[in-house]
C-alpha positions as CSV (number, residue, x, y, z in Angstrom):
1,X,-112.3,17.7,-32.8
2,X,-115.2,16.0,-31.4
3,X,-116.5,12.5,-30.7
4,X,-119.8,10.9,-31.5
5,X,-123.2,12.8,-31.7
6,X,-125.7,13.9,-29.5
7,X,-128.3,13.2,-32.0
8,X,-127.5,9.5,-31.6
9,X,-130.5,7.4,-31.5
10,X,-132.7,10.4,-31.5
11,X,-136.1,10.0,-29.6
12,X,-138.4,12.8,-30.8
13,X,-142.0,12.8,-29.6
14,X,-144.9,13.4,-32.6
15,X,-148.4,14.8,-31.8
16,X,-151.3,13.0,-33.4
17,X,-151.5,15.9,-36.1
18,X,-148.2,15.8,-37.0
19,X,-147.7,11.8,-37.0
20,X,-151.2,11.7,-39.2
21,X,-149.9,13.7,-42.0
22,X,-146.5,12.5,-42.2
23,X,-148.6,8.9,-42.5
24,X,-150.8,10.6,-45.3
25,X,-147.6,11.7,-47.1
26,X,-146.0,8.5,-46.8
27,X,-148.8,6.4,-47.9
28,X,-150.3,8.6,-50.8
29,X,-146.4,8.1,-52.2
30,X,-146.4,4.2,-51.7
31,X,-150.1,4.3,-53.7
32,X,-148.2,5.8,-56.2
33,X,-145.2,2.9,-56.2
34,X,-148.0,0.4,-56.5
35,X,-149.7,1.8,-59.7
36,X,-146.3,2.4,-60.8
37,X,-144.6,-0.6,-60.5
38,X,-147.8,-2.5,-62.0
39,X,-147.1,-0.5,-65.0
40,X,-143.4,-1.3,-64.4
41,X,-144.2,-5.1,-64.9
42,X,-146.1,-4.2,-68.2
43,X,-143.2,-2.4,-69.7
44,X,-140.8,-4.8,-69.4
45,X,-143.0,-7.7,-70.9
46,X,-143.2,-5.4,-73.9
47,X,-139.7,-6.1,-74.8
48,X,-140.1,-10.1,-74.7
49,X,-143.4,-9.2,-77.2
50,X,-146.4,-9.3,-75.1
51,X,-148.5,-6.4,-75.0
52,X,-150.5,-6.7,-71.3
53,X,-152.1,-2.8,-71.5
54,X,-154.8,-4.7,-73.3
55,X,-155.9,-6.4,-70.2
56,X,-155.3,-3.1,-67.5
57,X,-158.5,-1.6,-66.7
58,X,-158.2,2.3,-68.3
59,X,-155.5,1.8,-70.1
60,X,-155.1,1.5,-73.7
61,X,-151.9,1.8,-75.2
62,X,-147.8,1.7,-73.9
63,X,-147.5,5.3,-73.9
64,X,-150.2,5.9,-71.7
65,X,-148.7,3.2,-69.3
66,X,-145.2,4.2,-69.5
67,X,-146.5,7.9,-69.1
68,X,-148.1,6.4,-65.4
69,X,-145.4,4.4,-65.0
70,X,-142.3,7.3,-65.1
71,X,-144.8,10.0,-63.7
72,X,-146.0,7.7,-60.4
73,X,-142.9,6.7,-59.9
74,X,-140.4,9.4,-60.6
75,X,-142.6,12.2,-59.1
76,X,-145.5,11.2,-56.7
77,X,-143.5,8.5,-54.3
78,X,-140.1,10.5,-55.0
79,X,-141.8,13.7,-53.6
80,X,-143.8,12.0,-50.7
81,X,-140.9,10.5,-49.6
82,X,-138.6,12.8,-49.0
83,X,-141.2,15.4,-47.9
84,X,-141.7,12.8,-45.4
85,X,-138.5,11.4,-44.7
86,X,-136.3,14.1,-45.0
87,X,-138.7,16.8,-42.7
88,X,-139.0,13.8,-40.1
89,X,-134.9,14.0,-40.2
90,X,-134.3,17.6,-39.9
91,X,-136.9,17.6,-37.2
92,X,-135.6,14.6,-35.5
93,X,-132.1,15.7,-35.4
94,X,-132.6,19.7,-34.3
95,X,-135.1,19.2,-31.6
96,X,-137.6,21.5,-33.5
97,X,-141.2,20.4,-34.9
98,X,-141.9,22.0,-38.6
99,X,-145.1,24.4,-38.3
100,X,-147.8,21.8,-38.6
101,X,-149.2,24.2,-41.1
102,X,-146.5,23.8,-43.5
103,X,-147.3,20.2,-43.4
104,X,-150.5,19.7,-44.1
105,X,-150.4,22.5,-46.8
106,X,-147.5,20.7,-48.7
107,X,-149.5,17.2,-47.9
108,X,-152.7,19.2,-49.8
109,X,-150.5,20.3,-52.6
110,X,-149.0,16.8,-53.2
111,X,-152.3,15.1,-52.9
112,X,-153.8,17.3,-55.1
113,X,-151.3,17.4,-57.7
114,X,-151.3,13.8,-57.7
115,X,-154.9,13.2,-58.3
116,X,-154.7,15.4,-60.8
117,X,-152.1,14.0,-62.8
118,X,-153.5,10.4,-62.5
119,X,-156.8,11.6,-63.6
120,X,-155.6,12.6,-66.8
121,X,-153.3,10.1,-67.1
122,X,-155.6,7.2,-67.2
123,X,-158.2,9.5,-68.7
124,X,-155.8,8.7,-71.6
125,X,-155.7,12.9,-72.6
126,X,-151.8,13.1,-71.4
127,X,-150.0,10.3,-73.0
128,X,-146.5,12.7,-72.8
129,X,-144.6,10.2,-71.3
130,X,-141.9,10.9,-67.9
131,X,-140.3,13.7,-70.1
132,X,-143.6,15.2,-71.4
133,X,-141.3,17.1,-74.2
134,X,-143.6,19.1,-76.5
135,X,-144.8,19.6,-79.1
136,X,-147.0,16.2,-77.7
137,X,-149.3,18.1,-75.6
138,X,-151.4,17.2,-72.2
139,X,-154.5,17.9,-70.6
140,X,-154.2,21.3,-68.5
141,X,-155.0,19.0,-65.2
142,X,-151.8,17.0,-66.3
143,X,-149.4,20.4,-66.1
144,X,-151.6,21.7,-63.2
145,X,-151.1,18.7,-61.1
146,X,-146.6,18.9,-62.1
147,X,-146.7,22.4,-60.9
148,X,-148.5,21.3,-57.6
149,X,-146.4,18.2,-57.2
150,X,-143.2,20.5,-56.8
151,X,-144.8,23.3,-54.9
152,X,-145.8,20.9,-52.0
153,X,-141.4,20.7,-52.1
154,X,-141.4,24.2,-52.1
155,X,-143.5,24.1,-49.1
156,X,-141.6,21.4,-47.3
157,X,-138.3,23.3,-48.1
158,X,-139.5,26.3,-46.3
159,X,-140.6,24.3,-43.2
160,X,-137.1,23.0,-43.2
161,X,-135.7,26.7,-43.1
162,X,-138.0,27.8,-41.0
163,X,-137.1,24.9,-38.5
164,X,-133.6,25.3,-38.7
165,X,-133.6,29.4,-38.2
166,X,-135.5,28.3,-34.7
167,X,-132.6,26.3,-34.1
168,X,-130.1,28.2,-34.9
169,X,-131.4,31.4,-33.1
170,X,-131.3,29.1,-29.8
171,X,-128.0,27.7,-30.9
172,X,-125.9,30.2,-32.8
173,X,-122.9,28.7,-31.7
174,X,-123.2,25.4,-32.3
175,X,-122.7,23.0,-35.4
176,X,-125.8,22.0,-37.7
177,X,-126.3,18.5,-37.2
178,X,-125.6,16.4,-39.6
179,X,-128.4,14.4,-40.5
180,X,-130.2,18.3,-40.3
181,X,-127.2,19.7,-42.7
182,X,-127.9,17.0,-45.0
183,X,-131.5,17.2,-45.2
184,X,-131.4,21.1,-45.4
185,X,-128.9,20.8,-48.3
186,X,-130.8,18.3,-50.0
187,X,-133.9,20.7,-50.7
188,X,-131.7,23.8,-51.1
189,X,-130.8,21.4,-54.3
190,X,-133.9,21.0,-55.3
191,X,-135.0,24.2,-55.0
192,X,-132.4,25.7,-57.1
193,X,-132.8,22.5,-60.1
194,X,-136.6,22.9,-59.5
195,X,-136.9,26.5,-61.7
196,X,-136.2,25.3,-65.1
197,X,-139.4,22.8,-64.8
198,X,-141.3,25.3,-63.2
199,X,-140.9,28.0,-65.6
200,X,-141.6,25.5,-68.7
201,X,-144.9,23.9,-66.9
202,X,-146.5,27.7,-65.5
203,X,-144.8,30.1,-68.1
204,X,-144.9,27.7,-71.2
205,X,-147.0,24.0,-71.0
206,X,-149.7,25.0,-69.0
207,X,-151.2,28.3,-70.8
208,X,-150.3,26.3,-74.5
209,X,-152.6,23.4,-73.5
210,X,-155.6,26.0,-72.1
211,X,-154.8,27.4,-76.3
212,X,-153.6,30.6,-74.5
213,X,-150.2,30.5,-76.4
214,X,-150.2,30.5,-80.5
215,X,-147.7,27.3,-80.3
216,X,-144.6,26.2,-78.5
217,X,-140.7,26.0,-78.4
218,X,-139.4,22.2,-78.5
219,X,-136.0,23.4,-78.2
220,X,-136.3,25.7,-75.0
221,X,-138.7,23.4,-73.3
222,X,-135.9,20.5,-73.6
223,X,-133.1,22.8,-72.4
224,X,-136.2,23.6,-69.5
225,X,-137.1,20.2,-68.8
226,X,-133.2,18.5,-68.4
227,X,-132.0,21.9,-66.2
228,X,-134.2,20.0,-63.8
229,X,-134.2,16.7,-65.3
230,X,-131.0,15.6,-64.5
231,X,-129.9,17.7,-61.3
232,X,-133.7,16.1,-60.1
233,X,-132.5,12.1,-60.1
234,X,-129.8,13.5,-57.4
235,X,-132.7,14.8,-55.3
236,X,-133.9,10.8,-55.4
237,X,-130.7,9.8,-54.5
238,X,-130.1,12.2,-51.6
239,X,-132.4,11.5,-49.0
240,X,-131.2,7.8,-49.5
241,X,-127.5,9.1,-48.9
242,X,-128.8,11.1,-45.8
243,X,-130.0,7.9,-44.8
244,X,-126.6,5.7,-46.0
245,X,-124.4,8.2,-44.2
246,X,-126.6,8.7,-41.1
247,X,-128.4,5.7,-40.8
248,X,-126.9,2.6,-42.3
249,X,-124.1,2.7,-40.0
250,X,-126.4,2.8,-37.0
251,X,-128.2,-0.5,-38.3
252,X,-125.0,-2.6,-39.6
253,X,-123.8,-1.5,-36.1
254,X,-120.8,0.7,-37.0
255,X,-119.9,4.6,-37.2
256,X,-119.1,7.0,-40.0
257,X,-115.8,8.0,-39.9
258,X,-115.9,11.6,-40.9
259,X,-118.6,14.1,-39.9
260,X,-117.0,16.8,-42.5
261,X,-116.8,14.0,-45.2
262,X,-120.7,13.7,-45.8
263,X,-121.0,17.8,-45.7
264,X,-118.5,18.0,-48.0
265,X,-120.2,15.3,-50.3
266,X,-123.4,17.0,-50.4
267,X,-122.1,20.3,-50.8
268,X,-120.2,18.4,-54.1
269,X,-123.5,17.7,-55.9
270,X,-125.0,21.4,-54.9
271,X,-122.2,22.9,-57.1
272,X,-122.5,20.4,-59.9
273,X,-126.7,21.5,-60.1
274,X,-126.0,22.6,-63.9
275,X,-125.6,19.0,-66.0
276,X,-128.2,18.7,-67.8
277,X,-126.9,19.3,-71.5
278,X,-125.0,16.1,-71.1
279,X,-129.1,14.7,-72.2
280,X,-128.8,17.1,-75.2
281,X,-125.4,16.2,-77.2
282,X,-127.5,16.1,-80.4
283,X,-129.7,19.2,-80.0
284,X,-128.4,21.5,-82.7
285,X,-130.0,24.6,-80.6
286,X,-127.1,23.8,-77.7
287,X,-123.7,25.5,-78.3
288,X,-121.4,22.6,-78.3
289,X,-119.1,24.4,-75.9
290,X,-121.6,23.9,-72.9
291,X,-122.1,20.5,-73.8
292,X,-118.2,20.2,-73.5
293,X,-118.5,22.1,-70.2
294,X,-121.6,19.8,-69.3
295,X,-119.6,16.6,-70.2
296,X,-116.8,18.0,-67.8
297,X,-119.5,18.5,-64.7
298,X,-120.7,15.3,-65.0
299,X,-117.9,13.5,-64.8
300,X,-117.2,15.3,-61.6
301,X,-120.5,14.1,-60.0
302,X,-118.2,10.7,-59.2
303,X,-116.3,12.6,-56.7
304,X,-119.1,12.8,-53.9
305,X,-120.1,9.4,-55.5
306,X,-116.7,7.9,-54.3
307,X,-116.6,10.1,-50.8
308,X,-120.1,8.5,-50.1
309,X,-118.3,4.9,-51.4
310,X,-115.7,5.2,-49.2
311,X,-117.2,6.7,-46.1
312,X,-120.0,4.1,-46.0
313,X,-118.0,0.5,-47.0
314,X,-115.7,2.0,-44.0
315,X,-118.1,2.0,-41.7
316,X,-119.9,-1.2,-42.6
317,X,-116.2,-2.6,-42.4
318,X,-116.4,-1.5,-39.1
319,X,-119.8,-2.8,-37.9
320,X,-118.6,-6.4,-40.1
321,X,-115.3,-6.6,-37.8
322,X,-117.1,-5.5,-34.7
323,X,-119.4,-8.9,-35.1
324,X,-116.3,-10.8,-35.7
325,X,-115.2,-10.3,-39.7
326,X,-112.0,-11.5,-40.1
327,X,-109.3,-11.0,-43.3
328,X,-110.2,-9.1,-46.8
329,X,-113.6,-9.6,-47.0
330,X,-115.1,-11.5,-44.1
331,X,-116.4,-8.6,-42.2
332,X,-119.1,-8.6,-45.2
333,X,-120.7,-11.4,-44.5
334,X,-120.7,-11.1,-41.2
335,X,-122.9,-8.0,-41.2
336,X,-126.3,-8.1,-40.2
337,X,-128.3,-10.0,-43.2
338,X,-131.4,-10.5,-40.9
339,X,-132.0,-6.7,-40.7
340,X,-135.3,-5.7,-43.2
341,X,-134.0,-1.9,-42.6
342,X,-130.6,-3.1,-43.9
343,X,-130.6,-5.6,-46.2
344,X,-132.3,-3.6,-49.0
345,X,-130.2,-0.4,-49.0
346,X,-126.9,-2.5,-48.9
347,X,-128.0,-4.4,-51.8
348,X,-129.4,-1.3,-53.2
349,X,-125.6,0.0,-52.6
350,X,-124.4,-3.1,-54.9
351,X,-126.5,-2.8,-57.7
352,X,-125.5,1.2,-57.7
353,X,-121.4,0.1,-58.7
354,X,-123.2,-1.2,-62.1
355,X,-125.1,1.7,-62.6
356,X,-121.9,4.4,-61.7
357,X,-119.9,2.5,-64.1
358,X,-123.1,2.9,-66.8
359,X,-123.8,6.3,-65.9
360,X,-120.0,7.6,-67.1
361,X,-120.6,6.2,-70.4
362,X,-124.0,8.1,-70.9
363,X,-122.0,11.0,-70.0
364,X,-119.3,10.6,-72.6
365,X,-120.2,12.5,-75.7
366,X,-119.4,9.9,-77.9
367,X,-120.6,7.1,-77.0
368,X,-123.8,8.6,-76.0
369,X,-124.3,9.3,-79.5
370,X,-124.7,4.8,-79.5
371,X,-126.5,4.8,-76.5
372,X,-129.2,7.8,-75.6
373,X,-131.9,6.3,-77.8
374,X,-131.3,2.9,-76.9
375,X,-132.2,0.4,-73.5
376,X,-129.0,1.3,-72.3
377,X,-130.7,4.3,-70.6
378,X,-133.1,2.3,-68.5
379,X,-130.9,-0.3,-68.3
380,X,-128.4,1.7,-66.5
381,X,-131.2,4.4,-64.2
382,X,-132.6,1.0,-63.2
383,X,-129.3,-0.1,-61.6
384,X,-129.0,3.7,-59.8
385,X,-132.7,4.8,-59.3
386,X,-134.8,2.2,-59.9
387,X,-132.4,-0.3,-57.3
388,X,-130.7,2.1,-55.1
389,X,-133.3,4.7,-54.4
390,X,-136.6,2.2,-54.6
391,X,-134.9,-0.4,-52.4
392,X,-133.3,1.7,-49.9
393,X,-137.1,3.2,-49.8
394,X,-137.9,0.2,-48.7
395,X,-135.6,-0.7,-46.3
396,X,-136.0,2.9,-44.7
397,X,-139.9,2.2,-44.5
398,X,-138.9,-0.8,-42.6
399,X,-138.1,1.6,-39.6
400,X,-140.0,4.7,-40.7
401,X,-143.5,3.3,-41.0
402,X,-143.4,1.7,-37.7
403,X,-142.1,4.6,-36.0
404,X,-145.1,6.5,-37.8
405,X,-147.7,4.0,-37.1
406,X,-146.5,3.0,-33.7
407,X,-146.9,-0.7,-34.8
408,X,-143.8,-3.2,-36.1
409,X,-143.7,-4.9,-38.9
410,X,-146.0,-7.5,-39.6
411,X,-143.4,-10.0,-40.9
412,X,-139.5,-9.2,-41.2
413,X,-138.7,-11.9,-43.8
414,X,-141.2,-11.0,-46.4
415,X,-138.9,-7.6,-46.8
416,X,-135.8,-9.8,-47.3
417,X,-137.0,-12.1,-49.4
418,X,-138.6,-9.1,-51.5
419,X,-135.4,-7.6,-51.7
420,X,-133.7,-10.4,-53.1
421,X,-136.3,-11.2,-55.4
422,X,-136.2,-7.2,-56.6
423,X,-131.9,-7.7,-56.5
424,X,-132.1,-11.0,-58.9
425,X,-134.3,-9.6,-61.2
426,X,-132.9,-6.1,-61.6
427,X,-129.7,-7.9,-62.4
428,X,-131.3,-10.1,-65.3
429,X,-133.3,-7.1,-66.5
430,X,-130.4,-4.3,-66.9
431,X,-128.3,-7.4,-68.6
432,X,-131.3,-7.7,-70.6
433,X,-131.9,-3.9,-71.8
434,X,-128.2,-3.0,-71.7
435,X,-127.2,-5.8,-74.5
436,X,-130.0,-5.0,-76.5
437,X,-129.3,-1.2,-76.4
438,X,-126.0,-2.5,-77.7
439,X,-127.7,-4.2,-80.3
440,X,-129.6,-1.3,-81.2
441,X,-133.0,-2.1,-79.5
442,X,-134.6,1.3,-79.1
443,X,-136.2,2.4,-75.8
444,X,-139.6,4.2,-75.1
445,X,-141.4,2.2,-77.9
446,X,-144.0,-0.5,-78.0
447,X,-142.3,-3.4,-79.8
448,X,-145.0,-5.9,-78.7
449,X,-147.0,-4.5,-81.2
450,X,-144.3,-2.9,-83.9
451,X,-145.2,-4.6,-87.2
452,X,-141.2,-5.2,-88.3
453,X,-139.6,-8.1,-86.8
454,X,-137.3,-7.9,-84.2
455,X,-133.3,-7.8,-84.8
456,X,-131.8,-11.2,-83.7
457,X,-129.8,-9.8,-80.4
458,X,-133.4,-8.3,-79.4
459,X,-134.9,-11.8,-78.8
460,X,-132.2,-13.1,-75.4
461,X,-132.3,-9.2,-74.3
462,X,-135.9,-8.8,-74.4
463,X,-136.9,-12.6,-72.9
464,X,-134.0,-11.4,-70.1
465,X,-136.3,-8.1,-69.7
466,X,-139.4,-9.3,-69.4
467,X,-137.9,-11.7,-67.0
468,X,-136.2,-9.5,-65.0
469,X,-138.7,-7.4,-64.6
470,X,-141.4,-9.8,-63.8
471,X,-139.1,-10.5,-60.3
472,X,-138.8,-6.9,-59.8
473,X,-142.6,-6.2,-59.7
474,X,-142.5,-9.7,-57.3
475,X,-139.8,-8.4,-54.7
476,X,-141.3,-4.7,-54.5
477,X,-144.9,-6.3,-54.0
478,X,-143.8,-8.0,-51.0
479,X,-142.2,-5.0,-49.9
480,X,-145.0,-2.6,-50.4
481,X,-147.6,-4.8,-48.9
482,X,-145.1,-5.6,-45.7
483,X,-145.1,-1.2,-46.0
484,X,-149.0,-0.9,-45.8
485,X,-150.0,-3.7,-44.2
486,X,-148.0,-2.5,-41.5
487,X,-150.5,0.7,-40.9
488,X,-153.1,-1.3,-40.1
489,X,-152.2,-5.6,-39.1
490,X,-149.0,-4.4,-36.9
491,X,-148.9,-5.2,-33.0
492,X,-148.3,-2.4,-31.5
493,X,-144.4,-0.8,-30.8
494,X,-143.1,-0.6,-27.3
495,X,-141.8,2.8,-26.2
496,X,-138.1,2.0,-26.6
497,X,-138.6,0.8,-30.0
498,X,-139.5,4.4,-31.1
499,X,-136.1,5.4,-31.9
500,X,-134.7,6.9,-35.3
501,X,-131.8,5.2,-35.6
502,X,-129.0,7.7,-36.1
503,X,-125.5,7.0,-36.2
504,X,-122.3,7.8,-33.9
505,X,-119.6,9.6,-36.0
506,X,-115.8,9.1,-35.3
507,X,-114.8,12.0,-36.0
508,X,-117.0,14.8,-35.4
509,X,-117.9,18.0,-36.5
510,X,-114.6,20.9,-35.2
511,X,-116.5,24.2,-33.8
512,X,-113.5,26.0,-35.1
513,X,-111.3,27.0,-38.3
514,X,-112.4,25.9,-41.8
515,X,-114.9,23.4,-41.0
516,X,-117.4,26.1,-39.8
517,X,-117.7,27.4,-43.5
518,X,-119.4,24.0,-44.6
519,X,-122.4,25.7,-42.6
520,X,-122.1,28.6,-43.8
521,X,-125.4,27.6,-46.4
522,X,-126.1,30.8,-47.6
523,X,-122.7,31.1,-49.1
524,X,-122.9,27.6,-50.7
525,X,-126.6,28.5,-52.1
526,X,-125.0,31.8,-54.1
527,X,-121.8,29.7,-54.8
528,X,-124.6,27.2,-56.4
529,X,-126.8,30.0,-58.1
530,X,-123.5,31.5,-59.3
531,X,-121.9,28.6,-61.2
532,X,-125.5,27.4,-62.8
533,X,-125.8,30.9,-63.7
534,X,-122.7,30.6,-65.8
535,X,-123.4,27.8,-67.4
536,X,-126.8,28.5,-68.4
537,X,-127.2,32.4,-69.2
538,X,-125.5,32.1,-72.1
539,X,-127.7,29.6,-73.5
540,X,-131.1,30.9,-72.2
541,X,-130.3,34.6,-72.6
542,X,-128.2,34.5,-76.3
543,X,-129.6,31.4,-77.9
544,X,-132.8,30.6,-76.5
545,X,-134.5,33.7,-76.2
546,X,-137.3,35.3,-77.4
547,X,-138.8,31.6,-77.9
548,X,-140.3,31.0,-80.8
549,X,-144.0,29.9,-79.9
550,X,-144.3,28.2,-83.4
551,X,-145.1,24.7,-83.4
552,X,-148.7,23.6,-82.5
553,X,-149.3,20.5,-80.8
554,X,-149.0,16.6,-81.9
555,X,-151.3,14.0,-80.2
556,X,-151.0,10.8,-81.4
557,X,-151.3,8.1,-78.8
C-alpha cells in the first residue's frame, strides 16, 4: 500500500493553442449560464403570478423561456464544462496533452450546436421544453444543434482515450491516477447513457421535423429520451465529484482517505447507467417488471452517494482538526470559509443532503405517483443539480479560470457573498416548490397567466419561489461576472500560483492483488453495456419495436 500522490499539486504547462480553446469552451458554457439563469429568474416569478417574458427581448411566452432555460443550462454549460474541466484533469494528472485537434473540433461542435439551438430557441420555432418529448415538434436547427452538442462529448471522450493509451503504453505498470481514472470513467458513462438520445434525435426527431418521417412514436421517444435522461444528471454531477474527491481536500487543507474508495464509487454509478424507467411509472407501454427492476437500481445509486459522503466529510474533518477543530463539530467551522474555490462546493455539498433525501422519494413508485407532475421535481433537482453542480461550477472556476487566463480573481469576496446569496435562496425556493408540489401545484406550466385561481397552499409556496429564486439569479450573477470578468480585469498570476490543486491520498492506490481490476476499464465498460443491455432489450426489442411512426406533430406555444 502506498502513500500520497505524485500528482499532488500538479504543475502542467499549456501552449497558447491549447489554453485558448479550453478558455473558448469555458466561456461559450458560462454564456450559456447567463442566458439561462436570466430565464431561471423568470420562471420562478411565474409561481408568485408575474409573468416577466413579456418584457425579455425575443421572447414571448413561458415555454419558450423554460425551453432556454433547461436547454442552456442542462446542456450547453454542462457540456462545456466538463469538456473543459474534466480533459484539463486527465491531462493534468497523466502528463499527456489531448491532440489539440481533438479540441478544437469538439470546441467547433459545441459552439456550433449551441448557436444553433439558441437560434431556434428564441426564434420561438422549438418551444419543446428541457425534455423535448414529441409529438411537440422543433425546428430541424433545434435537433441538429442536440446531436452536435453531444458529439463535441464524443470527441472529448476520445481525446481522453487517446491520452490515456499514450500513458499507459509509457507506463503499463503503473496505476491510472486517480483524478485521470475518474475523469476517464466519467465520459465512459456518458458515452454509454449518450445512445438512447442520440438515436431518438438522428434516427427519429431530426428526419420527422425535415417531414422525412410520416409521424412519430411518443412512447419510444420517452423510453429514448430518460435512457439518457436520467443516467445524464450523473454526468453533471461527476466532474464535481472528480473535483470533491480530488480537489476539495487539497483546498480545505486535508487528504482523502482512500484512493480505491473514489474508484470504487465511480465504477458504482457506471453499473447503475440503466434507471431511467423510474421517470416512467405511469407509461402503460413500460412492462411494470422493469419499472420494479428500475425502482431497485435507483435506490442503489445512494451507495456511491454515501462512499462519496463519507470519504469527503472525512477528509474535511481532517483539514477542520488540522486548523485546530476541536470536539463533535468544531473542526467545521474551523475550515477555511475565506476560500472562493471552497466555500461554494461545500455549501453546494449541504444543500445536496436535501436533495438525496428528495431524490429517494421520486424514486419510490408510489409516491411518485403524488409527486412527478408536481414542484416537487424542481424542488428537489434544484437542491442536487441546480445547487451542487452550479455552485461547485463556480467555486471550481474560482481556480480553473485563473489558471486558464493566467490572471487571479478580480475580487475573492464577491464569489462568497454570491454563494451565500445563491445558498439562502435555494433554500427558500425548494421550501417553496416542494410544499406546493405537496399541495398539488403543478410544474412546467405558466400560472402567471392561467385563468383559474390559484389553490390556497399555492400562494406562501409560490411568494417563497419567486423569492427564492430571485436570490438565486443574485448569487450566481455575482459569481458569473467574478468568472468573466476575470478573463479580462485580472492582474496577472505569478508562476507558482499556476498549480491544479490536487489532493494527497492516505491511503493509496496497491500495484498488486484485487485493486488492479478497478483499472481494468474495459472490463467495467462490457460489465456496464452488459447489465443496461438486460434491462433494456426486453423493452426496446419486444415491446417497442417496429415503432409506430403514427402521430403527427402538435405546436401550440
Amino acid at each position: 500500500m502506498t502513500t500520497g500522490s505524485r500528482y499532488s499539486e500538479a504543475v502542467f504547462d499549456l501552449s497558447e493553442s491549447h489554453k485558448r480553446v479550453c478558455q473558448y469552451t469555458l466561456v461559450t458554457g458560462l454564456i450559456a449560464l447567463s442566458l439561462g439563469i436570466v430565464n431561471g429568474l423568470a420562471q420562478a416569478i411565474n409561481y408568485a403570478g408575474i409573468d416577466l417574458f413579456q418584457y425579455f427581448p425575443g421572447m414571448r411566452t413561458y415555454y419558450q423561456g423554460l425551453t432556454a432555460h433547461g436547454i442552456f443550462n442542462a446542456f450547453v454549460l454542462t457540456f462545456a464544462f466538463s469538456n473543459c474541466f474534466v480533459s484539463l484533469v486527465v491531462e493534468a494528472a497523466l502528463g499527456v496533452a489531448i491532440p489539440l485537434s481533438l479540441l478544437w473540433s469538439a470546441f467547433g461542435a459545441l459552439f456550433l450546436g449551441a448557436t444553433l439551438a439558441a437560434f431556434s430557441i428564441f426564434q420561438g420555432s422549438s418551444n419543446v421544453l428541457y425534455t423535448f418529448y414529441p409529438p411537440f415538434q422543433a425546428s430541424p436547427l433545434f435537433y441538429a444543434g442536440l446531436a452536435l452538442l453531444v458529439i463535441s462529448t464524443w470527441i472529448t471522450s476520445i481525446g481522453l482515450f487517446v491520452t490515456l493509451a499514450t500513458w499507459r503504453k509509457n507506463n503499463p505498470t503503473q496505476r491510472i491516477p486517480l483524478p485521470a481514472f475518474l475523469g476517464v470513467v466519467t465520459y465512459i458513462f456518458w458515452d454509454i447513457s449518450s445512445a438512447g438520445v442520440a438515436i431518438e434525435v438522428v434516427a427519429f426527431l431530426l428526419p420527422w421535423s425535415l417531414g422525412l418521417l410520416p409521424g412519430i412514436d411518443p412512447g419510444l421517444s420517452r423510453s429514448l429520451f430518460w435512457y439518457t435522461g436520467h443516467p445524464i444528471v450523473y454526468f453533471w454531477l461527476l466532474p464535481v465529484y472528480l473535483s470533491w474527491y480530488t480537489m476539495v481536500p487539497k483546498l480545505a487543507g486535508g487528504q482523502l482517505l482512500s484512493d480505491r474508495m473514489a474508484r470504487i464509487a465511480f465504477l458504482f454509478f457506471l453499473l447503475t447507467i440503466p434507471v431511467g424507467f423510474h421517470h416512467q411509472y405511469v407509461d402503460p407501454h413500460v412492462p411494470v417488471e422493469l419499472k420494479l427492476v428500475t425502482t431497485f437500481l435507483t435506490f442503489a445509486v445512494m451507495i456511491p452517494s454515501f462512499m462519496t459522503a463519507f470519504s469527503v466529510l472525512y477528509a474535511l474533518e481532517i483539514a477542520g482538526r488540522a486548523r485546530g477543530g476541536k470536539g463533535l463539530l468544531g473542526w467545521f467551522f474551523k475550515l477555511p470559509w475565506d476560500e472562493p474555490a471552497l466555500v461554494p462546493q461545500l455549501l453546494g455539498m449541504i444543500a445536496f443532503l436535501g436533495g438525496g433525501i428528495t431524490g429517494l422519494m421520486n424514486a419510490s413508485y408510489t409516491m411518485n405517483l403524488k409527486i412527478h407532475n408536481t414542484t416537487f421535481v424542481p424542488g428537489h433537482f434544484h437542491l442536487t443539480l441546480g445547487t451542487a453542480v452550479a455552485l461547485s461550477y463556480g467555486g471550481i472556476g474560482c481556480w480553473l479560470v485563473p489558471y486558464l487566463c493566467r490572471r487571479t480573481l478580480i475580487n475573492r469576496q464577491l464569489p462568497l457573498v454570491g454563494a451565500w446569496i445563491y445558498f439562502i435562496g435555494v433554500l427558500l425556493f425548494a421550501r417553496g416548490e416542494i410544499s406546493g408540489g405537496l399541495a398539488g401545484m403543478p410544474r412546467r406550466t405558466a400560472l402567471s397567466i392561467a385563468h383559474y385561481p390559484p389553490l390556497p397552499g399555492w400562494k406562501l409556496a409560490g411568494t417563497l419561489t419567486a423569492l427564492g429564486g430571485s436570490l438565486m439569479f443574485i448569487g450566481m450573477a455575482l459569481i458569473l461576472a467574478t468568472l468573466l470578468l476575470t478573463f479580462f480585469l485580472g492582474k496577472a498570476q505569478k508562476q507558482e500560483e499556476r498549480r491544479i490543486p490536487f489532493c494527497s491520498v492516505l491511503l493509496g492506490p496497491s500495484s498488486t492483488g484485487w485493486e488492479i481490476w478497478l483499472d481494468r476499464l474495459w472490463f467495467w465498460t462490457l460489465a456496464a453495456l452488459v447489465l443496461t443491455g438486460i434491462v433494456y432489450g426486453d423493452y426496446f426489442l419486444f415491446h417497442a419495436w417496429p415503432p409506430h411512426l403514427e402521430i403527427g406533430p402538435f405546436k401550440s406555444f
